[in-house]
C-alpha positions in Angstrom: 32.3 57.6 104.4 36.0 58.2 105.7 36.1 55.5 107.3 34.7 53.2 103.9 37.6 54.9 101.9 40.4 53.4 103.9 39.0 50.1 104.2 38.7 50.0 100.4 42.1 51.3 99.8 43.6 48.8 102.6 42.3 46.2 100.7 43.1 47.7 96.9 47.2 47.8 98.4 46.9 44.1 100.1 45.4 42.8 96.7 47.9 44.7 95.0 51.0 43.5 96.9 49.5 40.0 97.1 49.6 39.9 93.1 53.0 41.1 93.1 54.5 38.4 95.4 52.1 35.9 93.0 53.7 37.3 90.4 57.7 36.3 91.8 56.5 32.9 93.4 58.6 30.6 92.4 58.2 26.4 91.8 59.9 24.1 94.3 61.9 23.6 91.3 63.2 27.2 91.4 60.7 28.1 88.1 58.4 30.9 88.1 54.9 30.4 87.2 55.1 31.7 83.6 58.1 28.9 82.9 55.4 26.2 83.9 52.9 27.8 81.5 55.9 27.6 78.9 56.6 24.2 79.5 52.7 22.7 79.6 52.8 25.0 76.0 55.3 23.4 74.3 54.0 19.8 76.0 50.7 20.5 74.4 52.3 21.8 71.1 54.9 18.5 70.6 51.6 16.2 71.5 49.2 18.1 69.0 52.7 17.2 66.1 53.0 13.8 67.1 49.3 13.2 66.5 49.3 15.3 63.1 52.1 13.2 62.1 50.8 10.1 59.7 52.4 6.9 60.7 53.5 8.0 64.0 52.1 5.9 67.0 51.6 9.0 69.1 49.2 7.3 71.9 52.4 5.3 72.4 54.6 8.3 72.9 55.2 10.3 76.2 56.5 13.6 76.5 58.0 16.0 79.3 59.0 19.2 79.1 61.4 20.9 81.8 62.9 24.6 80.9 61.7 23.6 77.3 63.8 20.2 77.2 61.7 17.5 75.6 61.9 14.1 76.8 60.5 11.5 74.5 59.6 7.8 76.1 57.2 5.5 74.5 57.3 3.0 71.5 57.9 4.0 67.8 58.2 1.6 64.8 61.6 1.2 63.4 64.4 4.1 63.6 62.5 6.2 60.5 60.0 6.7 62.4 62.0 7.9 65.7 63.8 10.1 63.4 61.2 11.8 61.7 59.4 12.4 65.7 62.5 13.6 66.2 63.0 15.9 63.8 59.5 17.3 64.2 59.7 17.9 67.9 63.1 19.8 67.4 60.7 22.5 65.1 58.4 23.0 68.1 58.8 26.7 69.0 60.7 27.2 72.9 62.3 23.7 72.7 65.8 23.8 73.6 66.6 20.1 73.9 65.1 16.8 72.8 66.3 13.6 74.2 64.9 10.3 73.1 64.5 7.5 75.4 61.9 5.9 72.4 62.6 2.4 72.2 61.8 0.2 68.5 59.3 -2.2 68.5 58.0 -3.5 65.4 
């Protein structure tokens, strides 16, 4: 039963020290893995706006997120409507930037 013991506490310290060095991985970027899960949040959260927004061609609008700034490519209306996508994604809680690369078309 000794012998049971320290196999099962060998493996309880490698699992432990495995989740730690998890834990401080970081991206080839240099971001940690709770940065990414930041970043895909406020991706989903500026997508699930856009669509909630009447008038706004959302299908036609992409967005990235990198250390919570927002880039914005796609297609929008007239300059109202870039505006008001704008303005929107600027509310979006962990955003820190938005930059528009949305071009006009009628």
């Amino acid at each position: 039963m000794g012998e049971r013991r320290k196999k099962i506490r060998s493996l309880l310290v490698l699992f432990f020290l495995l989740a730690l060095l998890l834990a401080a991985c970081a991206t080839p970027g240099g971001r940690t893995a709770g940065e990414v899960v930041d970043d895909s949040t406020i991706c989903s959260l500026v997508n699930a706006k856009l669509v909630a927004m009447p008038g706004v061609r959302s299908l036609g609008i992409d967005v990235d997120v990198f250390q919570g700034e927002v880039v914005l490519t796609g297609r929008v209306h007239n300059e109202n409507e870039e505006t008001r996508v704008l303005e929107a994604v600027r509310t979006v809680r962990g955003v820190k930037k938005v930059t528009s690369m949305l071009k006009i078309i009628p």
